[in-house]
N, C-alpha and C positions, 0 to 999 in steps of 0.2 A: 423602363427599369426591369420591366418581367422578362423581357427578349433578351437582354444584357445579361441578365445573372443567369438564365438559364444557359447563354451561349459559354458563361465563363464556367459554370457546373461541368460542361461537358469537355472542356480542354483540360480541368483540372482531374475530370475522371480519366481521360485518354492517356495522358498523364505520367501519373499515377497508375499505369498501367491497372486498374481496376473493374473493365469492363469500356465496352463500346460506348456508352453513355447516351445512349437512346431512350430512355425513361425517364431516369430521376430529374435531366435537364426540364421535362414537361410538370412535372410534380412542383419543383420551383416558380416556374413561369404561374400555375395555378393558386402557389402561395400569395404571390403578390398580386395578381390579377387573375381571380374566377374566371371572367368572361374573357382571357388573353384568346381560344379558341373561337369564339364566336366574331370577334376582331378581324382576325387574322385569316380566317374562313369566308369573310366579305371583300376582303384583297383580289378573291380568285376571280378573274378575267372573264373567263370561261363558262365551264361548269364543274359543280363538285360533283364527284361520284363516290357512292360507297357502294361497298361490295362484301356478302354478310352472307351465312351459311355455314351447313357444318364441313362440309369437306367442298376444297375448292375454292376457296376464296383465295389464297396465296397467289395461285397460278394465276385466276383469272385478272389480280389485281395487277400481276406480272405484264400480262400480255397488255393489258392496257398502258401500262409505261411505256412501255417497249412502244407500243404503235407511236403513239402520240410523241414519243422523242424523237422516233424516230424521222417522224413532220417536221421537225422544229419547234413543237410546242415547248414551251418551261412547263413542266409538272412536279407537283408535288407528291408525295408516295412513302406511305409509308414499308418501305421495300425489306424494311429485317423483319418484320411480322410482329410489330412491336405495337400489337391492335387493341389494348386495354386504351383507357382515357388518357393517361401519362404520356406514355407513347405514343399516341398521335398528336396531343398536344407537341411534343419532342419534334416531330415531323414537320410542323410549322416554323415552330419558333427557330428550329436550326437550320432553315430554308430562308430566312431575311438577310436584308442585304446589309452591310456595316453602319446604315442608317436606319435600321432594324422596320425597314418597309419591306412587304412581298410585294414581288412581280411576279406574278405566275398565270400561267393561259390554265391551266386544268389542276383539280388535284383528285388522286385518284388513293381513296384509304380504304383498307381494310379493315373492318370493323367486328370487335367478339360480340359477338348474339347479347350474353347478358349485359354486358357494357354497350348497348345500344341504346336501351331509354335513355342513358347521361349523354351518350356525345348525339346523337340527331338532333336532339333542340340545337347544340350548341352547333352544329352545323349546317342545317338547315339544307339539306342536299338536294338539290336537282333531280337526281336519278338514285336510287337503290337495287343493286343485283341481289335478289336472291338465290344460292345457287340450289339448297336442298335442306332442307330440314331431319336432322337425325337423334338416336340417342349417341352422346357425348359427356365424357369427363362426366358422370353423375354426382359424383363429389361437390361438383361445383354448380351443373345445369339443372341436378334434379331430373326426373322422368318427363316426358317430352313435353307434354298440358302445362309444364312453367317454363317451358323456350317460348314454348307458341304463344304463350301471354306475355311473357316479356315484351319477343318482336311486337306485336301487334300492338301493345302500349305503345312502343317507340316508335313505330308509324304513324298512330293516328297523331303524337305529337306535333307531324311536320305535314299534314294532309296536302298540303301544296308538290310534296316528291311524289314524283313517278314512279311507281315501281315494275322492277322490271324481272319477269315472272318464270321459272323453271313450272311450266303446267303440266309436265308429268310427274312431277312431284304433286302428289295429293295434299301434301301438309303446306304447301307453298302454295298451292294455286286458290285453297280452302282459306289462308288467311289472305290472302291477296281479294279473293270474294268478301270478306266479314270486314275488310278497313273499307274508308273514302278514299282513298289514294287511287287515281287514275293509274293505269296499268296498260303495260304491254308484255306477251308470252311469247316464248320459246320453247321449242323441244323435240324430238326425232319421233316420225311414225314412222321408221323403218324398223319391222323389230331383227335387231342386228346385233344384242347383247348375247353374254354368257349369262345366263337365270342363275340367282341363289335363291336358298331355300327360306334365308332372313327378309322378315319384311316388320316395318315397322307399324304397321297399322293393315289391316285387314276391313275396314267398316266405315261408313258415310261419317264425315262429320257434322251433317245436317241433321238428318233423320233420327241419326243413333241418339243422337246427345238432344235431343231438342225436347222430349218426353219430364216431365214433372210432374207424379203422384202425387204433388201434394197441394199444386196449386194449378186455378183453372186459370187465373187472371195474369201470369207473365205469359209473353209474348215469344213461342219459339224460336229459336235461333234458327236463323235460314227457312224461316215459313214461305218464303216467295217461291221456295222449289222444290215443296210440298204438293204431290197434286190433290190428295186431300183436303174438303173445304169442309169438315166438319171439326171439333171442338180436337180436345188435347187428348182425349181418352182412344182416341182413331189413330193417335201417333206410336209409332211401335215398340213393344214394352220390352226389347232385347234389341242389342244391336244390330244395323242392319250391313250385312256383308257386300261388297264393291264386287263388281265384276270386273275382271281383267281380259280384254281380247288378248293381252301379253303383258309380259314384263320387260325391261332393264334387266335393272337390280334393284334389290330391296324392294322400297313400294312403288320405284318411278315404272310409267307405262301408260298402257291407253287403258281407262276406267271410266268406269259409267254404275251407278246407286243400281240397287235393285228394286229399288223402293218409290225415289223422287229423282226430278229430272239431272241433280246436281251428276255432271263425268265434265270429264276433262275435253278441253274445245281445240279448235283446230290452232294450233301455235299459227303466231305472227309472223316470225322466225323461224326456219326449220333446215336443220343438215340432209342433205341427200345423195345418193349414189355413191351410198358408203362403202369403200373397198378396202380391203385388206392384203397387203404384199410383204414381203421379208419382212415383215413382222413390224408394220408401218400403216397408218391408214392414209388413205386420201378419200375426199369429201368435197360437197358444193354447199355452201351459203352464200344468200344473196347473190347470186350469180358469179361468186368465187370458186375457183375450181384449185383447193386447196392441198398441197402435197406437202404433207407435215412429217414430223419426225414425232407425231402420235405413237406411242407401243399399246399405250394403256384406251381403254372404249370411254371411261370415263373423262379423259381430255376433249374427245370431240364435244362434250355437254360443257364444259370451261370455255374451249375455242366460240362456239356458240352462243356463251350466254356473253362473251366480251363483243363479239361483230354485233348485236342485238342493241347494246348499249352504246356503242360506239355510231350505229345507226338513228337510234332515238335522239341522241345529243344532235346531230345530224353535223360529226363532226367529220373536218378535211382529213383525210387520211388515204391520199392515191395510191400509196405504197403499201397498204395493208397486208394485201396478197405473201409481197415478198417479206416483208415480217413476220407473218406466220409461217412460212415454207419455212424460215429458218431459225426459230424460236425453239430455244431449248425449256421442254417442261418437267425438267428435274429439279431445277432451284432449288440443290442440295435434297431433296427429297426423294429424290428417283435417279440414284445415280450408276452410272456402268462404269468400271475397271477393267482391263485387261493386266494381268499381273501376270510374266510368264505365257504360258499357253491357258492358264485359266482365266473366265469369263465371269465375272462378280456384277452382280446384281443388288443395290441396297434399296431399299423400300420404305415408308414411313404408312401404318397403319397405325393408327389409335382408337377406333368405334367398330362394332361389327361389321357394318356392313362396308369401311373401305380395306379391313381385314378379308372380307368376302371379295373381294377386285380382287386385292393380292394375290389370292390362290386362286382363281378364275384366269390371271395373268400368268400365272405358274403352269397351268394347265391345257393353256395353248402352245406353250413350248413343248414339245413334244418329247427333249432328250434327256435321258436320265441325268438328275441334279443332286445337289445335297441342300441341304435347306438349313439356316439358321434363325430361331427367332429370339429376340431381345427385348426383353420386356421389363420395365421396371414403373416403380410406385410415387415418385416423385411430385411434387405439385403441379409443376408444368404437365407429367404427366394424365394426373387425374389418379389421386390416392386410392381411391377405389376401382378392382382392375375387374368386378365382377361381371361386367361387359364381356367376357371371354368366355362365357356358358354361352352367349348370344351366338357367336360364331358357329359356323355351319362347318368343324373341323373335319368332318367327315371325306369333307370332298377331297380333303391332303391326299387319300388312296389314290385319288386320277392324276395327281404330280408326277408319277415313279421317279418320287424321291429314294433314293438308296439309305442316304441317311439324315435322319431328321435330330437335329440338335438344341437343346433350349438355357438359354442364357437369361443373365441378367437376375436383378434382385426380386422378381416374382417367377423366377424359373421352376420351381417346383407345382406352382399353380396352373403352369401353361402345364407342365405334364401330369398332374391330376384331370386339367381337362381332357388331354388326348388320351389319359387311361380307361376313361368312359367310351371313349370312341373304340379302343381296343387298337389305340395306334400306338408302338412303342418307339421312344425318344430318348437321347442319351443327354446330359446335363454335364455343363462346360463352367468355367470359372475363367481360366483365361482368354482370351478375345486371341489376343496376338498370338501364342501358340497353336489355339483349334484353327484360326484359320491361314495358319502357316500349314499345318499339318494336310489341309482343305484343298491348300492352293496346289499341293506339290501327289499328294497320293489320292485326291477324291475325283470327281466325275470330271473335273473343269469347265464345268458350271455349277454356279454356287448364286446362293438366292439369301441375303441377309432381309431380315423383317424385323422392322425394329419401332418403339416409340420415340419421344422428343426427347429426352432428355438423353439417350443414347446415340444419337442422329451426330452432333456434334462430332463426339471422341470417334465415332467410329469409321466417321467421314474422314478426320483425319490419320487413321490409322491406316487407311485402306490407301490413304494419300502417299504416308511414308512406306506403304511395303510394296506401290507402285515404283515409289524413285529410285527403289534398293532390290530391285530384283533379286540381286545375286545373295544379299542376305537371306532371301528367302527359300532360295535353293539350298544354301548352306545346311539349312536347318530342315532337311526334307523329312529327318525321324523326330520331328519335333514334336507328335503326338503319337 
């Protein structure tokens, strides 16, 4: 009955032309049976994978369909990004078959951090990718110390999942050490990044945090990696600072305490002989010698955390190779236009520090650009956009951007930030004439930054002025 009315939810939204109907069918199903997900989550053949983080999870959940369909597996996937409890529940129930039984070899869902305590019990997964732990949407996550407690609730609930581990990521590899959950890591000792100056965490999670003035008798957090064998008053009364041989970005890198033995260990998994050509990387995991259509540094850490788990499962997949050489990692998120003789760039940043990628990826293009960013307030977005002091706007000077433009219903916020910086920026209202105007008199390369709720219109905007060329020529004094 719960598979039935949700599958009829979802015809009658389609419809009804009302939306895609990838939620509310899952919201139904849980009307009539709570436990329809924990059901339907034991159908899977296979193994279940989720896949949890703050940036990254989309792709990496990407690339894991892609392989495994690529085999011939049935997988399930929740592939619109429709990763709250609704929506994945949605992902099941509209994956049965007309006798509202699954068949499915894998299912591969992507799951949001705070909505992970509710759906892990109820799926009970095999395997957990963490890709990286950040500050995100605060409106919604809160400051970092209630993601990190969340996750970590929602693992121990399932202690039987493996989780599978980003260990240069400090905040990932710290709660991967504090749960039960067996564990496997990943991550690059080559240091081959562009450094930001954003990091989210500067200091041991052991050491700093384990100190209580006011009691002798609780037991510190992470005492095992203490070398210290005297009482709590020998533990140190100020945070204690990480040492970096380097960075990534943000806080990912090779780190070691200054204090106790807790640093980051040798990954399980690891990318190598990382090269960079027309603006492309090629890479080796596990004895794959990868030639991807990578632009961004951060993809080879998605690429790697999917062959990792794909390995652990220790799942068939001969053709892997050729699935990544030819996997596209824009998934609407990262897409290129040619419009004309101009080269369009559109982007998705939402948190500092994949804002920080952004212009680090700006930065290695070396030819004068124009820049647009798009920012708006919206829930999807995260109503609070104070995340935007975080960014490290500075570095826009090494773009030689010509001209820097700011859109969208927090556009005056984005240029009170860059007024601090002393970078000045012109403010736009309409979309289709600035970048009509863009396309025909500015550098012919052009760089859109934008968040979620902007992602959409502007995709298809950029859609229609590709089909219409010549409208767009028309209109060259159009700004």
């Amino acid at each position: 009955m719960a598979v039935r009315a949700a599958k009829l939810t979802s015809t009658l939204i389609k419809k009804m032309n009302r939306g895609s109907g990838v939620t509310l069918p899952g919201y139904v199903a849980r009307l009539i049976d709570p436990w329809i997900l924990f059901h339907l989550s034991n159908m899977i053949q296979e193994k279940v994978i989720v896949i949890m983080g703050t940036n990254g999870k989309t792709t990496v959940n990407a690339i894991l369909y892609q392989t495994l369909e690529a085999e011939g597996f049935r997988v399930i996937s929740n592939r619109t990004g429709a990763n709250m409890l609704n929506g994945i529940v949605s992902a099941f129930v509209l994956a049965t078959d007309k006798s509202c039984a699954l068949t499915a070899d894998y299912a591969c869902i992507e799951v949001d951090e705070i909505t992970s305590v509710r759906v892990l019990p109820l799926l009970t997964p095999d395997f957990v990718v963490l890709t990286n732990i950040a500050r995100d949407q605060i409106d919604r996550f809160g400051e970092m110390e209630m993601t990190i407690q969340k996750i970590k609730t929602a693992f121990k609930s399932t202690p039987e999942t493996t989780l599978v581990i980003n260990c240069d990521d400090v905040f990932s590899y710290s709660l991967a050490k504090e749960c039960n959950n067996p564990f496997i890591t990943y991550g690059i000792n080559e240091n081959i990044f562009q450094n930001d100056s954003f990091k989210e965490t500067l200091f041991c999670r052991f050491c700093s945090f384990s100190y209580k003035a006011s009691s002798f008798s609780e037991t510190p957090r992470g005492e095992d990696n203490i070398s210290s064998t005297d009482n709590l008053w020998d533990l140190p009364k100020k945070p204690t600072p990480l040492h970096y041989e380097f960075y990534h970005y943000g806080q990912l890198g090779k780190y070691s305490c200054t204090l106790c033995d807790f640093k980051r260990p040798s990954p399980e998994v690891t990318a190598t002989n990382i090269t960079r050509a027309q603006d492309t990387y090629s890479f080796i995991i596990d004895g794959l010698s990868i030639s991807s259509k990578v632009t961004a540094t951060y993809n080879i850490y998605n690429t790697l955390a999917a062959v990792t788990v794909l390995k652990a499962a220790n799942a068939k997949v001969p053709h892997l190779k050729e699935t990544l050489d030819c996997f596209d990692y824009g998934n609407n998120r990262e897409s290129t236009f040619m419009i004309g003789d101009s080269k369009i760039q559109l982007h998705l940043a939402k948190n500092p520090i994949g804002f920080g990628q952004k212009i680090a990826l700006m930065i290695k293009d070396e030819k004068p650009k124009d820049i647009l960013f798009i920012i708006n307030d919206t829930y999807q977005d995260g109503e609070d956009v104070s995340w935007l002091w975080d960014v490290d706007f500075i570095q826009l000077t090494k773009t030689k951007a010509e001209k820097l433009l700011c859109g969208g219903v927090r556009k005056y916020d984005v240029g009170l930030r860059l007024k601090y910086e002393e970078i000045p920026c012109e403010f736009v209202d309409d979309l289709e004439t600035t970048l009509k105007g863009l396309i025909n008199n500015g550098t012919k390369n052009i760089y859109l930054i934008l968040n979620y709720s902007a992602l959409v219109p502007t995709n298809g905007l950029l859609k229609k002025l590709a089909n219409n060329d010549v409208s767009v020529n028309r209109h060259s004094d159009a700004t």
